[in-house]
N, C-alpha and C positions, 0 to 999 in steps of 0.2 A: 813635559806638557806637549801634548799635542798641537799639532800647528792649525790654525784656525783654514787652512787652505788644501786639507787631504782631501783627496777626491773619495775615500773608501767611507769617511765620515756621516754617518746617519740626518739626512736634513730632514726637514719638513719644509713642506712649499707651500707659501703661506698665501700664495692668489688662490688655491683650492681650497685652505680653510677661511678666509675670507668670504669665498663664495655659500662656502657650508653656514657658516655664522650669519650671516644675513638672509640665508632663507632655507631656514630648518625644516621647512615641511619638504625638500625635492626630497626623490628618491634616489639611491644608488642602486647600482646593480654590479654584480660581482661576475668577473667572466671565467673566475678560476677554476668552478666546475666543471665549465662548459667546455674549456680547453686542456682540461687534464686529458693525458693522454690516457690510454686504455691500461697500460701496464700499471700503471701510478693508481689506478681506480683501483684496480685488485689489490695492490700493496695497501694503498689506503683502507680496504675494506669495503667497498664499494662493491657489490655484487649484485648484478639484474635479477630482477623478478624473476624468478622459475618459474610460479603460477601464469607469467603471460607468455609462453611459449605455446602454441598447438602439440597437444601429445599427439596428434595424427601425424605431424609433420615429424617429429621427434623418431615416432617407431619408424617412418620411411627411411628416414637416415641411417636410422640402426641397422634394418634389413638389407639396403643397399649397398652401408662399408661391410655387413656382414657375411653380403654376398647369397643372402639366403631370402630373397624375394620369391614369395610365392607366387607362379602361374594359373592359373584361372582353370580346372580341368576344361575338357573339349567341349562335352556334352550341356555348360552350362553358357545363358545370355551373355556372362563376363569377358569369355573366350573371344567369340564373335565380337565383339564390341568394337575392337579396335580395326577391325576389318572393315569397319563403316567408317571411321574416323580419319576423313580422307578432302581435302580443297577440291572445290570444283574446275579450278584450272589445271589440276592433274589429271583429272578426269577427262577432260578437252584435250590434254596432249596425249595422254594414252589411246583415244579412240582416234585421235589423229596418225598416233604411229600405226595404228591397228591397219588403218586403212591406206597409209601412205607407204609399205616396207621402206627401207633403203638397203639396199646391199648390204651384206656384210655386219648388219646392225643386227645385237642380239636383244629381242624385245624387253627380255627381263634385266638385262645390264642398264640397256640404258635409258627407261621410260621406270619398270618396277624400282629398279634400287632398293633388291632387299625390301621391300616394302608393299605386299601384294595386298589387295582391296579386292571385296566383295558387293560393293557397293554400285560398281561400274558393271561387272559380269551381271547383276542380277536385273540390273534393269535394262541393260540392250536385251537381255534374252525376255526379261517379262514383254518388253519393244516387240521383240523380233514375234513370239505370239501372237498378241493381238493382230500385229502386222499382216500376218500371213493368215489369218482366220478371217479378217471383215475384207483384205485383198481379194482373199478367192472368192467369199460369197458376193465382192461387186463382179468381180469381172465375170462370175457365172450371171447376174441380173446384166450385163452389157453383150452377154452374149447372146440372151434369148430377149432382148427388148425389141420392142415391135410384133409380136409373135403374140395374137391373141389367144391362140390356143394353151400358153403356157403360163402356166400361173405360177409369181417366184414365193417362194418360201425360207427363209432364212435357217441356212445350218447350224446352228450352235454346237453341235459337238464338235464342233473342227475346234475348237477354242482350246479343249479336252485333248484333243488329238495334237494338235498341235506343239500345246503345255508338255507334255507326253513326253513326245520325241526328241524338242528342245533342250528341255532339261535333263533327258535322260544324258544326251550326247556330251550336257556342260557337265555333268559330276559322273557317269559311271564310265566316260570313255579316258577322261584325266585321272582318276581312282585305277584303271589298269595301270596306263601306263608309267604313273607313279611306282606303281608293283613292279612294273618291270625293269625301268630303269633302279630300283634300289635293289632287284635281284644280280642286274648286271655288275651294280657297282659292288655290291660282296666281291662278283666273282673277282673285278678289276680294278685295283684300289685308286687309281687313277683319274678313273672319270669323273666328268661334272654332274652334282647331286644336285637337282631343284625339290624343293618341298611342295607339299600336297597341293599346298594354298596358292604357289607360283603358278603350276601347271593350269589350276582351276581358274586364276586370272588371267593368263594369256589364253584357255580355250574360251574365255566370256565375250574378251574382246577382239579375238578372232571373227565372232557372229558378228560384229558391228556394219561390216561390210555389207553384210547381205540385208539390211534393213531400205535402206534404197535399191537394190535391186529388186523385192518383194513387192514394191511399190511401181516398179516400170512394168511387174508383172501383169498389172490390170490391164494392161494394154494388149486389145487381141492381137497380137504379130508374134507368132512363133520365134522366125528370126530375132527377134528383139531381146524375146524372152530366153532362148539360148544364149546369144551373144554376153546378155549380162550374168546369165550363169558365168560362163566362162570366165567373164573379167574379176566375178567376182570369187570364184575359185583360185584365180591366180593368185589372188591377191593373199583372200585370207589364210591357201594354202602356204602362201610366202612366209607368213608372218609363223605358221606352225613350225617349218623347217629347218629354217634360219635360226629360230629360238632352240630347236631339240638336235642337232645339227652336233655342238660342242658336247653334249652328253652322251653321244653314241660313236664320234669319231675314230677313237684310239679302240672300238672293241671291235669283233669279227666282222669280217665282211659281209659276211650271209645274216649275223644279229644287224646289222647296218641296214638292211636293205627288206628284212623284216619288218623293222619297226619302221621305218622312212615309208614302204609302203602301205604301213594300214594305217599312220595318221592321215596319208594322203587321199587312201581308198573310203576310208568314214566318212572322210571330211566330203567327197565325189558324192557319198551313196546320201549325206542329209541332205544337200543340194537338191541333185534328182529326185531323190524320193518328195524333198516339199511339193516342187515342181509338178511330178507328175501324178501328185495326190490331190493337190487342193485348186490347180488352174489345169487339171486333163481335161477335155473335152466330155462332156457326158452325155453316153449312148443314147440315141434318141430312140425313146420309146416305139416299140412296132406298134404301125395303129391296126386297130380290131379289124379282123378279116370279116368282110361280108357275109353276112349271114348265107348261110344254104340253105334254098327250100327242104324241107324235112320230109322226106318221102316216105308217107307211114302207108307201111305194105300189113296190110291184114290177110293175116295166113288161112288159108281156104277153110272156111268149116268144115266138117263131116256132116254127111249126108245122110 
């Protein structure tokens, strides 16, 4: 016979049915589900709703352990998309680094990270436009004010012209050099390879500089308006250099000095060329020479 004193012995504790018998309406609650562990569910049988998972979330899964996620082709809005999808304090530090170089700092290492935005290039340069279009038509109205004889009219095609050149310089001058640097790199398996869309955001935010110098422009002082040319060539020039600098290093000296000189030399001639297109001076008109008495000689009759 068992001993009335085994601890393994089955009890009932009889202040909880006590409590139960005297008031049969409480409820109980079972924690045993809730703490089953996950292994014990499935042994048990316990298996989650399939119908409440997202089969959207489901197929990413798949595609991404499958390794077989499809990219967006170029030519469509999906492609682009992520090129916009970008914090506005990135955007503040990039145009910060645009304008501030530091030695030795290569733009796309340490501001891009792999991660080049469209969003930033597109609006310093739609900026730099208008900037340079309503700049030049004041400073030609501050040139000729006080001047009754001359009556201002407002250029709009400069807006056109402007758009033009801008944009030409941010996508077909990155578009070569892209060409070129992926022709060198065939020849040199060595070099550093940026992609299309890197070179397209460091030429965007290269212009960033020149948007406050476009703006000192209105100001009629040559000196002025040279001066910030220049400072503003150094700069943005820096920022080209230093970035394409590690992709051209280890190939020929003569390819080196090639391509270092005509990002430098484009980069001089949109400069000048804004400069000397939209705040030239313009020729003043010759005013109408005095009339000459008209000497009407009547040829002798015959007689």
């Amino acid at each position: 016979m068992a001993s009335t004193n085994d601890p393994f012995q089955f009890q009932e504790f009889e202040e909880a049915g006590n409590l139960l018998e005297a008031n049969r309406d409480a409820t109980t609650i079972s924690i045993e589900d809730d703490d089953m562990p996950e292994r014990q569910r499935n042994a048990a049988g316990f298996s989650p709703d399939v119908n409440d998972e997202d089969p959207h979330a489901s197929d990413d899964k798949t595609e991404l352990l499958s390794g077989q996620k499809k990219s967006a082709p170029f030519w469509t809005f999906e492609y682009y998309q992520r090129f916009f999808d970008i914090e506005t304090h990135h955007v503040k530090e990039r145009i910060i680094g645009s304008m501030l170089p530091w030695p030795g700092k290569n733009f796309i290492h340490v501001h891009l990270r792999r991660k080049p935005d469209l969003y930033g290039p597109f609006w310093i340069c739609t900026t730099l436009v208008f900037a340079l279009a309503i700049s030049g038509n004041f400073s030609n109205f501050l040139l000729h004010l006080g001047k009754p004889d001359h009556k201002y009219s407002p250029q709009f095609g400069k807006v056109t012209i402007a758009a033009t050149a801008i944009f030409s310089y941010a996508w077909f001058v990155p578009l070569a050099l892209w060409g070129c640097l992926l022709w060198r790199n065939n020849k040199i398996m060595n070099l550093v390879s940026y992609s299309f869309m890197e070179i397209v955001c460091v030429y965007g935010y290269s212009l960033a500089i020149y948007i406050p110098a476009v703006v000192l422009w209105i100001i009629p002082f040559e000196w002025l308006r040279w001066c910030s040319i220049v400072v503003a060539l150094c700069l943005s020039g820096s920022v080209l250099v230093m970035t394409f600098w590690p992709a051209v290093r280890e190939d020929h000296p003569k390819v080196i000095a090639a391509i270092m000189s005509a990002i430098v030399l484009l980069n001089v001639l949109l400069a000048v060329g804004c400069k000397a297109y939209f705040f030239s001076k313009p020729e003043a008109a010759p005013s109408p020479a005095p009339s000459a008495a008209l000497e009407l000689t009547k040829a002798p009759s015959a007689t």
